[in-house]
N, C-alpha and C positions, 0 to 999 in steps of 0.2 A: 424443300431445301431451305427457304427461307425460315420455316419456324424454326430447323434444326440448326440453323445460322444465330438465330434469338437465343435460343437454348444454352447452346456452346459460349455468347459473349455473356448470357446471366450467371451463369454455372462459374468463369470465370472470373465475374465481377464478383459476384459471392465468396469465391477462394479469395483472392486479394482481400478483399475486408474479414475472413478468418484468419488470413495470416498478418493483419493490425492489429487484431482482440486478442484480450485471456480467455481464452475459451471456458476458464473457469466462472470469472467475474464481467466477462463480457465489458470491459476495461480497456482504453487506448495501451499500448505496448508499442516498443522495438521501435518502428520508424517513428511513428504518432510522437512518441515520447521524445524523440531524438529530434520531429521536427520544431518539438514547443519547445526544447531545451535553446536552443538554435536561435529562436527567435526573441530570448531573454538580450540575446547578445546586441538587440539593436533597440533595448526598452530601458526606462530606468522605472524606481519606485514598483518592483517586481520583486517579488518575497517565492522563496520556493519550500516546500514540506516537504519532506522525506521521513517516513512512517514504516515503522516496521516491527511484525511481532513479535514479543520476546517469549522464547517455551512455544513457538508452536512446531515444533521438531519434534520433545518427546509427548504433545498432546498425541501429534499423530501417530507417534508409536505406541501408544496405550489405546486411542481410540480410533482410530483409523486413520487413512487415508481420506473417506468421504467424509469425517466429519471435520477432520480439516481443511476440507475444500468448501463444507458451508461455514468455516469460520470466517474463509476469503471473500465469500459471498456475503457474510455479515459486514465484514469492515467496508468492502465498496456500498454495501447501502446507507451507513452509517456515514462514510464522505461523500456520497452522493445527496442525503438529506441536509446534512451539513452547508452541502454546498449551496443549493437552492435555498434554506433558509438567511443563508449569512453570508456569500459568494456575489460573485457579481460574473454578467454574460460574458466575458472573454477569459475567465477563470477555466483551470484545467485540470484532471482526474485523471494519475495513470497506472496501470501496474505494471512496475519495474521489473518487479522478477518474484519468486516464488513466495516471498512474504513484506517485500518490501513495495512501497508503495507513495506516489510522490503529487503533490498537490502544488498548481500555479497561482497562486492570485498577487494581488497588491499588495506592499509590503502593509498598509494600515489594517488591511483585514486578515494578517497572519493569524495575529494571535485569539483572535475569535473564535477561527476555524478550529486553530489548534487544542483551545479548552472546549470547544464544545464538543469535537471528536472524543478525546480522552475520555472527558466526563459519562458520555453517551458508553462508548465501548467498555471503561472500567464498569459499567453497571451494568451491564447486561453479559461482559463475555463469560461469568463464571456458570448460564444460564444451557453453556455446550459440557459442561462436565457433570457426573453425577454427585450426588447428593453427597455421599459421602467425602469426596472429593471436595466438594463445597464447604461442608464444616470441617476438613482438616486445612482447608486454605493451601492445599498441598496436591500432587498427583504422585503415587510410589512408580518410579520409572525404574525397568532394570536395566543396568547400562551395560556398553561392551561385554564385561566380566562376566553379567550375568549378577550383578551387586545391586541390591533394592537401593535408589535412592531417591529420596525426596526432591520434588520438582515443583519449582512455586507457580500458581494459575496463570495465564498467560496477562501479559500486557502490554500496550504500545509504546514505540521510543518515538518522539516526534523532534524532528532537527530540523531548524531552523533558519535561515541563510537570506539573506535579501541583497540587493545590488550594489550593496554600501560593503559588501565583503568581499569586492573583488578590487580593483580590474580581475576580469575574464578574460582567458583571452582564446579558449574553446569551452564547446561544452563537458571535454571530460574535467576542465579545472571546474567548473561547475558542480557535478556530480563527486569527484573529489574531497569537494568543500562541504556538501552536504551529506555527506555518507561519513563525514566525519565527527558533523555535530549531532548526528542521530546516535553516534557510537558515545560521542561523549553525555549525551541523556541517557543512555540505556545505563553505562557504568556508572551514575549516580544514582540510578533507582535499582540496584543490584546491592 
């Protein structure tokens, strides 16, 4: 009784900690995320990233599912190297939701992060498409209609936002604010 007592609380404690991860990129999510956003509200000199891929919608409908899911796996090891090379220990890694993805540090070490991310991922992401794909700098997607159209290789929008952009005064104004400066880098590199 007692190992089956062990069993039932690890079995347990393992479901809770699969329901904090992306099961894809193995990445804090949902609460994790919501509790570091949380904790911005009582910090100053606190910079936050907000990352996210642009085209990996129709990468995955030309090439899978799976290989969209190691594109995700790419970009968490990509801010995960990131992190430890140029990061500091109370810095944070999360994925937000199906292609977006959000980074805490100090407002001084934003911009580090955020060029050496890009940099890192502009060079390497064209290395999930094939060849041909590669020297047209393009992917032929068919859309709704069924109409061939040209779809540019994927690449990151990284938005920017630190403490100096608020008052706050929850985390959704938070997340607001920076889901909007990622919109406004993506439509300038578009």
């Amino acid at each position: 009784m007692e190992e089956l007592g062990l069993r039932v609380q690890n079995a347990l404690r393992r479901a809770s900690y699969e329901n904090l991860t992306n099961p894809t990129t193995g990445l804090p999510s949902g609460k994790l995320i919501e509790e570091q956003l949380r904790g911005l509200m009582q910090k100053a000199h606190w910079a936050l990233l907000y990352l996210g891929i642009n085209y990996l919608q129709p990468f995955n409908e030309v090439y899978g599912f799976v290989a969209g899911a190691d594109v995700l796996r790419f970009l968490a090891m990509v801010l995960t190297n990131a992190m430890d090379a140029r990061g500091g220990a109370e810095d944070f890694i999360g994925h937000a939701s199906s292609d977006d993805f959000i980074i805490i540090t100090s407002a001084d070490r934003a911009n580090a992060l955020k060029e050496a991310i890009k940099k890192r991922f502009d060079a390497e992401v064209a290395t999930f498409y094939s060849f041909r794909d590669r020297e047209n700098g393009y992917l032929t997607f068919h859309n709704a209609h069924g109409k061939e159209t040209p779809v540019p290789l994927m690449t990151l929008s990284v938005g920017v936002i630190t403490d100096r952009d608020g008052p706050f005064s929850d985390i959704r104004q938070i997340t607001e604010v920076a889901a909007e400066a990622r919109r406004s880098v993506q439509r300038e590199n578009v």
